[in-house]
PANUPA-612566 format. One record per residue: x, y, z of N, C-alpha, C, CB in turn; residue in one letter. Coordinates in steps of 0.05 Angstrom, whole numbers, padded with zeros to 5 digits, always signed. Each point is the difference from the previous one (the first is absolute). Glycine has a CB too. Layout:
residues N
XYZXYZXYZXYZA
...
end
This chain:
residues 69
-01055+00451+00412-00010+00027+00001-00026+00004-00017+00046+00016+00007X
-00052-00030-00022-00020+00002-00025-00024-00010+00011+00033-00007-00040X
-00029-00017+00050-00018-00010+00018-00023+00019+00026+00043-00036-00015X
-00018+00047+00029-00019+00023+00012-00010+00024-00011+00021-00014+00030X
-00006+00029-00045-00019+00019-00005-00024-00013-00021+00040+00040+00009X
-00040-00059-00024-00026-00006-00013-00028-00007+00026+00037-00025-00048X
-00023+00021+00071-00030-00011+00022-00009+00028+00004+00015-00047+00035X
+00015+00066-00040-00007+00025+00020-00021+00016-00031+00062+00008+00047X
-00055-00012-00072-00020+00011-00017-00029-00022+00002+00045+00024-00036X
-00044-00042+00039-00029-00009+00002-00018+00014+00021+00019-00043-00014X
-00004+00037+00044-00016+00011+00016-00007+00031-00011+00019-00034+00038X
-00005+00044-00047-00013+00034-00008-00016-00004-00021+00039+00029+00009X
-00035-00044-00021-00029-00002-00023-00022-00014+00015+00026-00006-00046X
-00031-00015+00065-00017-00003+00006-00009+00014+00018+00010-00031-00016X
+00008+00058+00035-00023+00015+00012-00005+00016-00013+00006-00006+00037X
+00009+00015-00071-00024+00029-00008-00021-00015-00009+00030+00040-00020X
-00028-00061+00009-00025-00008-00009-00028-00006+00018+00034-00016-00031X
-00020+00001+00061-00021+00010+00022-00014+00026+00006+00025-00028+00016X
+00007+00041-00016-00015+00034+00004-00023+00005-00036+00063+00029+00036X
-00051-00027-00049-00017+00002-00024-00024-00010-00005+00035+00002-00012X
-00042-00026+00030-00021-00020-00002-00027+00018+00022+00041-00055-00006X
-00021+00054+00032-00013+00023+00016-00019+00026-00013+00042-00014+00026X
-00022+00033-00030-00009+00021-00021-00024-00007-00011+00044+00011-00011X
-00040-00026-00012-00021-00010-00023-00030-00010+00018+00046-00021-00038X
-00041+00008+00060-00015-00014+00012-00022+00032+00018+00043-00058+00001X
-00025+00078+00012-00015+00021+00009-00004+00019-00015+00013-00010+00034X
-00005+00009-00066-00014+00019-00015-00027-00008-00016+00045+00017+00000X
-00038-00044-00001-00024-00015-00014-00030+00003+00026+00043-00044-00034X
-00030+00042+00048-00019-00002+00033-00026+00034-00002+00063-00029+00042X
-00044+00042-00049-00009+00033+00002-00008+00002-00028+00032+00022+00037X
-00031-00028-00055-00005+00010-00022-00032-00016-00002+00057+00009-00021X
-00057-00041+00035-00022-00010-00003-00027+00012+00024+00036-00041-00025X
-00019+00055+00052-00026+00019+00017-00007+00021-00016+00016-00006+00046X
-00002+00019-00060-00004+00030-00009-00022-00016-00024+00058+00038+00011X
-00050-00058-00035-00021-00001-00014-00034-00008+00017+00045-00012-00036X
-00039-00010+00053-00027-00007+00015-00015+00025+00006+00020-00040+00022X
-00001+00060-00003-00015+00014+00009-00015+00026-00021+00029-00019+00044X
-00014+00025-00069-00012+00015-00019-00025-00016-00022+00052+00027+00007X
-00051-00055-00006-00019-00019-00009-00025-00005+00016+00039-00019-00019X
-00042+00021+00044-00021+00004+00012-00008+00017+00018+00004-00033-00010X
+00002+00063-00008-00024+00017+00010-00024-00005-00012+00027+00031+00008X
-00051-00034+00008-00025+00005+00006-00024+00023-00018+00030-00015+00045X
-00038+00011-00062-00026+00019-00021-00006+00019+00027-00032-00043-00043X
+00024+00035+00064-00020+00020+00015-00003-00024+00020-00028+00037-00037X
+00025-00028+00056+00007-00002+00031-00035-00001+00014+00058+00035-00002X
-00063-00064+00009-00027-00004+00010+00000+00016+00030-00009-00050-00029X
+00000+00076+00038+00000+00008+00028-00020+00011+00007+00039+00005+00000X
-00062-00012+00023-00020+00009+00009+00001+00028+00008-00007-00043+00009X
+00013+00046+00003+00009+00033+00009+00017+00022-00016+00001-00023+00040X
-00024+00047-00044+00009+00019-00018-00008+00030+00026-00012-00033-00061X
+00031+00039+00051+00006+00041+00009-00023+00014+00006+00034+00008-00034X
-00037-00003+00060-00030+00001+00000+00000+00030+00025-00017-00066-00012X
+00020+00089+00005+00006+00025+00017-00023+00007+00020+00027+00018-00038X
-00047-00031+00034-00017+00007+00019-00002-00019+00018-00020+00025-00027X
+00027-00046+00023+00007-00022+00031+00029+00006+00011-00028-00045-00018X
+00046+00058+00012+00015+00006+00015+00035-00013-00003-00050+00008+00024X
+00044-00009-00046+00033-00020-00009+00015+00031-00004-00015-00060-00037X
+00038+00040+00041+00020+00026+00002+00028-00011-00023-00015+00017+00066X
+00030+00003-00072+00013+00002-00027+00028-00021+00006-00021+00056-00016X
+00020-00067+00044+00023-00027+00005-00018-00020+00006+00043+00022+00021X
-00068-00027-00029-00008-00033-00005+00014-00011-00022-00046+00005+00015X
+00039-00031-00011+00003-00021-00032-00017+00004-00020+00012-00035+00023X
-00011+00030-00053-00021-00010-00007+00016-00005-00024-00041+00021+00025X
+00021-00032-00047+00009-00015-00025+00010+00026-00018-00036-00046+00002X
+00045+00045-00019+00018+00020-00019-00019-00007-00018+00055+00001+00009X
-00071-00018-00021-00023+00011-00024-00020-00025+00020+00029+00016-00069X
-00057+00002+00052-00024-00022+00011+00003-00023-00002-00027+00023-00011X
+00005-00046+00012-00006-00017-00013-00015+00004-00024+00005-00017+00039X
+00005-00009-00059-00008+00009-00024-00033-00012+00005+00053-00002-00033X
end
């Protein structure tokens, strides 16, 4: 009897620790986009085209959120 339930406690420790490994593995994953992406924002944004009311742009074009520096 001792014999089986010790395979039957291994296997449960080896899948929380899979599951646990998992986890660790997709929080480390997100924690390292969220830093990238707050580490490279941009001083100012190189963009030729600026807001220009008398040629005729209208308030749903694109354009850069600050000049070029």
């Amino acid at each position: 009897m001792s014999a089986g339930r010790g395979t039957r406690l291994n296997w449960r420790l080896i899948s929380a620790l899979i599951v646990a490994g998992g986890v660790m593995l997709f929080i480390g994953a997100n924690a390292h986009l969220v830093y990238v992406a707050l580490a490279s924002q941009p001083d100012c944004v190189l963009h030729e085209k600026t807001r220009d009311e008398k040629a005729g742009d209208t308030a749903g074009t694109y354009r850069a959120a600050r000049s070029a520096c």
